[in-house]
C-alpha positions as CSV (number, residue, x, y, z in Angstrom):
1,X,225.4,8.4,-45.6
2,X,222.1,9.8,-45.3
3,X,220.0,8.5,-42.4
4,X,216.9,6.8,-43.5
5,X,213.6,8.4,-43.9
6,X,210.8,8.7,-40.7
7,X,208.2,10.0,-42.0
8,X,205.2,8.6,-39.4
9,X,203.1,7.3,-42.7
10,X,203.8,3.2,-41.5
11,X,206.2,0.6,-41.4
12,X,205.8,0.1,-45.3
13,X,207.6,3.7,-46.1
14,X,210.9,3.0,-48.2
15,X,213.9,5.1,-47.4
16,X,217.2,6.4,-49.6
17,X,219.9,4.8,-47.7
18,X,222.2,6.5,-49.7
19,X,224.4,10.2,-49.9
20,X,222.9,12.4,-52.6
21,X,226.0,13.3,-54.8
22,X,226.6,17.1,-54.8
23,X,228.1,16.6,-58.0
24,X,227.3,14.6,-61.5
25,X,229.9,13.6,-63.7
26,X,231.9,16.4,-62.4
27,X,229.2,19.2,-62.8
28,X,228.0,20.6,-59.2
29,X,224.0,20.0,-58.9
30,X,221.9,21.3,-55.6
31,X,221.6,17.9,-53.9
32,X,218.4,19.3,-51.8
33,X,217.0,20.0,-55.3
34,X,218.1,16.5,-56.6
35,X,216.6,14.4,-53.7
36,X,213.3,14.7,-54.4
37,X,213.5,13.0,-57.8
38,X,215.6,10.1,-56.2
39,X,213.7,7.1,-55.6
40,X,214.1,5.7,-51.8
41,X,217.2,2.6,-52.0
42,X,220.0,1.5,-50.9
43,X,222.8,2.4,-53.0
44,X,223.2,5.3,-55.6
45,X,225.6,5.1,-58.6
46,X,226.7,7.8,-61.1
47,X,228.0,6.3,-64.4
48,X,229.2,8.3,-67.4
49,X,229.0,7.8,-71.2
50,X,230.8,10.4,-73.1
51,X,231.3,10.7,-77.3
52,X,232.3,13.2,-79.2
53,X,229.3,15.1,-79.1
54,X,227.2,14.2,-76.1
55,X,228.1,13.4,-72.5
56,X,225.6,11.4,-70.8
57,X,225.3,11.0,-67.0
58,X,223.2,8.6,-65.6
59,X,222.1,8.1,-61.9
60,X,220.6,4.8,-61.0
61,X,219.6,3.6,-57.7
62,X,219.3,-0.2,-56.8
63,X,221.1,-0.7,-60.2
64,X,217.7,1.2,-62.0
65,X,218.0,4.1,-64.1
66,X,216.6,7.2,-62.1
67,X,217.5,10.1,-63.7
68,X,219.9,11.2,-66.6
69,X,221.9,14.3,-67.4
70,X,222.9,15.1,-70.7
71,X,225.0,17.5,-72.3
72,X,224.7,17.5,-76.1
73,X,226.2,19.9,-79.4
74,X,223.4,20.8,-81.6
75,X,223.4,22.9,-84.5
76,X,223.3,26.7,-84.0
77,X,220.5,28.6,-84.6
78,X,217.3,26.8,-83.1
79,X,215.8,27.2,-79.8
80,X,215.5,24.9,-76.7
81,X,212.2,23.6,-77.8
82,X,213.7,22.3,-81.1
83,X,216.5,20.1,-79.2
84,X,214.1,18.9,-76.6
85,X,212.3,17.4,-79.1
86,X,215.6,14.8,-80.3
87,X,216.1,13.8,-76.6
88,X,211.9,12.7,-75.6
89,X,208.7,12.1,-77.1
90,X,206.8,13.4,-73.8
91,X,205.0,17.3,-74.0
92,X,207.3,19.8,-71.8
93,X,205.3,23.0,-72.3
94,X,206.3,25.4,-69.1
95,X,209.7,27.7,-70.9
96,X,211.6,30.3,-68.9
97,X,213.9,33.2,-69.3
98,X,213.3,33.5,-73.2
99,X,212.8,29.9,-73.9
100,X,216.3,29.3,-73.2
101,X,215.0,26.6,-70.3
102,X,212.3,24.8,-71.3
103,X,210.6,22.1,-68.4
104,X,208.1,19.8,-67.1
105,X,207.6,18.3,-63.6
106,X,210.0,15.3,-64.6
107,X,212.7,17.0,-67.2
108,X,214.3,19.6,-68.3
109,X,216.3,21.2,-70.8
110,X,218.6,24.2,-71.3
111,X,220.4,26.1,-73.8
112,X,223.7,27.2,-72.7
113,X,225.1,30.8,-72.9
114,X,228.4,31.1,-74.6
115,X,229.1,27.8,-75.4
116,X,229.7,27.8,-79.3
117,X,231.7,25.5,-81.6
118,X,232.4,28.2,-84.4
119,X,234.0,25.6,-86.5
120,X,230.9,23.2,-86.4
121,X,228.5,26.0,-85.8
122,X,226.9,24.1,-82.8
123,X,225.9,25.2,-79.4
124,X,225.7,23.2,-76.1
125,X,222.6,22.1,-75.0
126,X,221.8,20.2,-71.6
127,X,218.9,18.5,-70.0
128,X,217.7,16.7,-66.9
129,X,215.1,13.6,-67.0
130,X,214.0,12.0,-63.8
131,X,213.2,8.4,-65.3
132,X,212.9,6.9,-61.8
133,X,211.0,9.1,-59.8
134,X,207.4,9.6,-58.9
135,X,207.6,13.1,-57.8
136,X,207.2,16.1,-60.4
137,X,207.7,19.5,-59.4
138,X,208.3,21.6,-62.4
139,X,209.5,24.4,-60.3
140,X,212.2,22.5,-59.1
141,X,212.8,21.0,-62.5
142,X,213.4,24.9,-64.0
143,X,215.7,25.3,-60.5
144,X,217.5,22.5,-61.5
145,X,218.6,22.9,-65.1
146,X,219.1,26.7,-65.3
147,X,221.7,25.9,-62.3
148,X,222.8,22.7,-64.3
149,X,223.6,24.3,-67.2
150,X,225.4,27.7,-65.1
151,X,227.6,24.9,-64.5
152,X,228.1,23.7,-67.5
153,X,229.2,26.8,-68.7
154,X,232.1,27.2,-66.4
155,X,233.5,23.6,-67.6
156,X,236.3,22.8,-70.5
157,X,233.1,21.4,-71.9
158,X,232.0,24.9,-73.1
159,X,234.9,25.3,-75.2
160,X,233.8,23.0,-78.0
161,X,233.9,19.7,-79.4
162,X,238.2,20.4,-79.6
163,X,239.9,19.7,-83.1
């Protein structure tokens, strides 16, 4: 476990009682990248939700939702900025590498390399949303899903929806 916080701001300071996962549903995330999007608490839980299409991931922290991983097949063809647009209503403007990551200091969302479902003529997607946090660092944001979805890529996940 992670010992608690100090931080010499007061007695009223919260801390996160809990270990950062290193890992999400089985894909590997940068826990130092993770934390600061954690709310403080006293237990962290990582559920998944997987259907045929879309594998969800979500992270809550004193039993509340704090952030979400998605992985999702979309039709081939369109860009980062048109799946972003099924998966929140909020404006993420800040795009990297080609528009291939598109970001905002509480989400993110990536287009992965290689990951094509011929037969359905869909490509993998994945994103990041930090529902539970207060801190937004879009910088970290872009860290965190062009590594997210790196990962992604090296799963059985990239190799399609199956039959």
């Amino acid at each position: 476990m992670l010992a608690p916080v100090v931080t010499g701001c007061g007695a009223d300071e919260e801390s996160r009682d809990y270990s950062v996962p290193k890992s999400l549903c089985g894909i590997r995330v940068d826990a130092e990248e993770l934390t600061p999007f954690l709310p403080p608490g006293k237990k962290l839980s990582v559920k998944p939700d997987v259907e045929p299409a879309t594998a969800w991931c979500d992270v809550s922290v004193d039993g509340k939702l704090a952030v979400r991983t998605v992985q999702t097949w979309w039709t081939s063809g369109h860009d980062t900025a048109y799946f972003l647009r099924s998966q929140t209503l909020e404006r993420v403007e800040e795009s990297a590498d080609a528009g291939r990551y598109v970001y905002s200091g509480w989400q993110a969302f990536g287009k992965t390399e290689g990951c094509v479902d011929e037969k359905r003529e869909q490509e993998l997607y994945t994103g990041i949303q930090a529902y539970g946090s207060d801190h937004g660092d879009a910088d970290a944001m872009k860290r965190l899903i062009a590594s997210f979805t790196k990962e992604v890529e090296k799963t059985d996940a990239c190799d399609g929806m199956g039959s």
